[in-house]
C-alpha atoms as one frame of an Amber mdcrd trajectory, in Angstrom:
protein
   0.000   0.000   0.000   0.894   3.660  -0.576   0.056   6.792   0.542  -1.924
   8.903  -2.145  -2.918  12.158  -2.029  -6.128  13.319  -0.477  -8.283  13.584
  -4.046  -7.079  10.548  -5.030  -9.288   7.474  -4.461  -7.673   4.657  -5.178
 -10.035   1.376  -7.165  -9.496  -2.095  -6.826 -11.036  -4.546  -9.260 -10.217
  -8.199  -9.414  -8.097  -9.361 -12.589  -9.088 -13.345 -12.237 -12.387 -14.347
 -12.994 -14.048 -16.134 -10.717 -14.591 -19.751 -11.394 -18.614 -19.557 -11.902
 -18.427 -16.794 -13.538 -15.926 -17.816 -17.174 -18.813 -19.871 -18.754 -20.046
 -16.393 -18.883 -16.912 -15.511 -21.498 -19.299 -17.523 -24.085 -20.746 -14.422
 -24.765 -17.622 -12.986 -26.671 -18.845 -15.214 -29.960 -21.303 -12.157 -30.133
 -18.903  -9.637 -30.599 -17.226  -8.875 -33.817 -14.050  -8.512 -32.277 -14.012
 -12.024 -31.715 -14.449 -13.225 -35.108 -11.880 -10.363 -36.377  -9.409 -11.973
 -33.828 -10.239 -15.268 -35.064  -9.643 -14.754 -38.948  -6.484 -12.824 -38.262
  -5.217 -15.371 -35.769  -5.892 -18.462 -38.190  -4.028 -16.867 -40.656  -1.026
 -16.973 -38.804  -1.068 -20.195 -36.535  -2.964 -23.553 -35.965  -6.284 -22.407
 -33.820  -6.418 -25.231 -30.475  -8.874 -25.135 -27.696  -6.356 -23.435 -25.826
  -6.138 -20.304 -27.939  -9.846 -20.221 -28.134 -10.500 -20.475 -24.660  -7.849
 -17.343 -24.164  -9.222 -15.171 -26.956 -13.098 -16.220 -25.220 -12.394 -15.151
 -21.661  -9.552 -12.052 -22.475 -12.552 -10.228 -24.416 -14.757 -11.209 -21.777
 -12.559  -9.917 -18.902 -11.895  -6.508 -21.738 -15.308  -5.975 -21.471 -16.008
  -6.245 -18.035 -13.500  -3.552 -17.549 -14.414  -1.425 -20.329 -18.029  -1.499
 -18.488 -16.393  -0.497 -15.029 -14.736   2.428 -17.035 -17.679   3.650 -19.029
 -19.499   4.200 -15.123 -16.406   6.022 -13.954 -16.267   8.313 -17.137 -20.029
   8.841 -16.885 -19.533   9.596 -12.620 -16.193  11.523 -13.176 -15.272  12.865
 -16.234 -16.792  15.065 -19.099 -13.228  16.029 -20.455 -10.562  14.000 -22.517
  -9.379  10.963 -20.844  -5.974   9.584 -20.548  -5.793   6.340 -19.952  -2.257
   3.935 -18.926  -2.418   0.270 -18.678   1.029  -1.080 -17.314   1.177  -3.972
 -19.472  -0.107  -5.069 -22.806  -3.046  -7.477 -21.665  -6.544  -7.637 -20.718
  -6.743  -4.159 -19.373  -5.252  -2.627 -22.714  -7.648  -4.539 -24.741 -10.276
  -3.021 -22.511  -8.779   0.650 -23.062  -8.675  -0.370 -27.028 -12.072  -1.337
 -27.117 -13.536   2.046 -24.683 -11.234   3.860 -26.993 -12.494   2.912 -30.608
 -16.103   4.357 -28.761 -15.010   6.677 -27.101 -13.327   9.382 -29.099 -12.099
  11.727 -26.089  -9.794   9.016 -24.606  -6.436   9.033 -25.230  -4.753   5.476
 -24.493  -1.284   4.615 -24.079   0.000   1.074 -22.606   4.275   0.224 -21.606
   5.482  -3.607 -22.707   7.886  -5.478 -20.842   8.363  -9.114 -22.017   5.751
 -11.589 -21.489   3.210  -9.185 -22.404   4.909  -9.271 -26.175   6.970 -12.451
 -26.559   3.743 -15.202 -27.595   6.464 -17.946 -27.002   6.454 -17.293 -23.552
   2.960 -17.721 -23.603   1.104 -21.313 -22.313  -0.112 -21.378 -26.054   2.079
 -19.593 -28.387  -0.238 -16.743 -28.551  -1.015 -13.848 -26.586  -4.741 -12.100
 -27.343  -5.898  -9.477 -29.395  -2.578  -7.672 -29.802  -3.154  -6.412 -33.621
  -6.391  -4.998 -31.816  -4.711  -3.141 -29.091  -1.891  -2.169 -31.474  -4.711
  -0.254 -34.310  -6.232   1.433 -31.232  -3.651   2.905 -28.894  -2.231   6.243
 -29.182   1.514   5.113 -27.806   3.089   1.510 -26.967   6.328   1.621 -24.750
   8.675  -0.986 -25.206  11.119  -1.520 -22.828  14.054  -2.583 -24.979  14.358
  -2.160 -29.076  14.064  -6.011 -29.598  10.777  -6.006 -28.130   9.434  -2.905
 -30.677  11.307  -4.737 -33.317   9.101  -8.506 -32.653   5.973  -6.330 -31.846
   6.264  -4.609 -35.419   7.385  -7.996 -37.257   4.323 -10.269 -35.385   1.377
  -7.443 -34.798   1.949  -5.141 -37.398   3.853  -1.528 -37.435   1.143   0.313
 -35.439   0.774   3.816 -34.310   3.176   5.554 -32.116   5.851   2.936 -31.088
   8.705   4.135 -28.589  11.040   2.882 -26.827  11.123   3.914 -22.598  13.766
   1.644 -20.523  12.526   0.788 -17.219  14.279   2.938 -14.818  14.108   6.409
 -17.159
């Protein structure tokens, strides 16, 4: 825990799903997202019931979020919105998605490694990364090698730095 200042309120959401609650992630096969995902991921790799299951429950857990930010935009905020996500996962797909309807966010997200290398992944892939690549307004890498396999795998993207941990 830290001390914040007094107009800060600190949120805390939980990142897991529950285990009731990811039959629920179903619902992504109505979202054309999905089915973008799908066609540009079995282009590139052989689909498995793993990848499936991580594209079905990281759109479901990007929406979730995307809902808990609409309610604080609507409670907080008429202005433009910036918007951060640490790493490249779940929570940057949600800012990708809030941004493409929301036109006065602005959305930026830093990389580090296991948020861009898929090999390091369970199942060779990591989710909806050409998606949060079209939509941001910066990615951060951490080192040049990680820009450089981001542009060859995802595409060249908007407004790719580089900012080392530590500067």
């Amino acid at each position: 825990n830290r001390a914040v200042p007094e107009n800060v309120t600190p949120l805390r959401r939980p990142y897991e799903l529950p285990k009731n609650e990811k039959w629920k992630a179903l619902s992504s096969l109505m979202k054309i997202v999905f089915w973008k995902e799908l066609w540009w991921v079995s282009k590139r790799k052989k689909l498995s019931k793993g990848i499936l299951n991580t594209m079905l429950i990281s759109l479901y857990k990007a929406e979730k979020t995307k809902a808990f930010l609409n309610d604080l935009a609507e409670k907080y905020s008429k202005d433009t919105i910036y918007a951060y996500s640490y790493w490249s996962n779940d929570n940057a797909l949600a800012l990708a998605l809030w941004k493409n309807k929301q036109k006065n966010i602005k959305a930026v997200c830093r990389t580090h490694g296991w948020d861009i290398y898929e090999e390091r992944s369970d199942f060779n892939y990591l989710p909806y990364r050409h998606t949060i690549g079209h939509y941001f307004d910066g990615i951060y890498f951490i080192s040049e090698q990680g820009k450089n396999y981001w542009q060859e795998k995802y595409g060249k993207g908007r407004n790719l730095s580089i900012s080392r941990l530590g500067t």
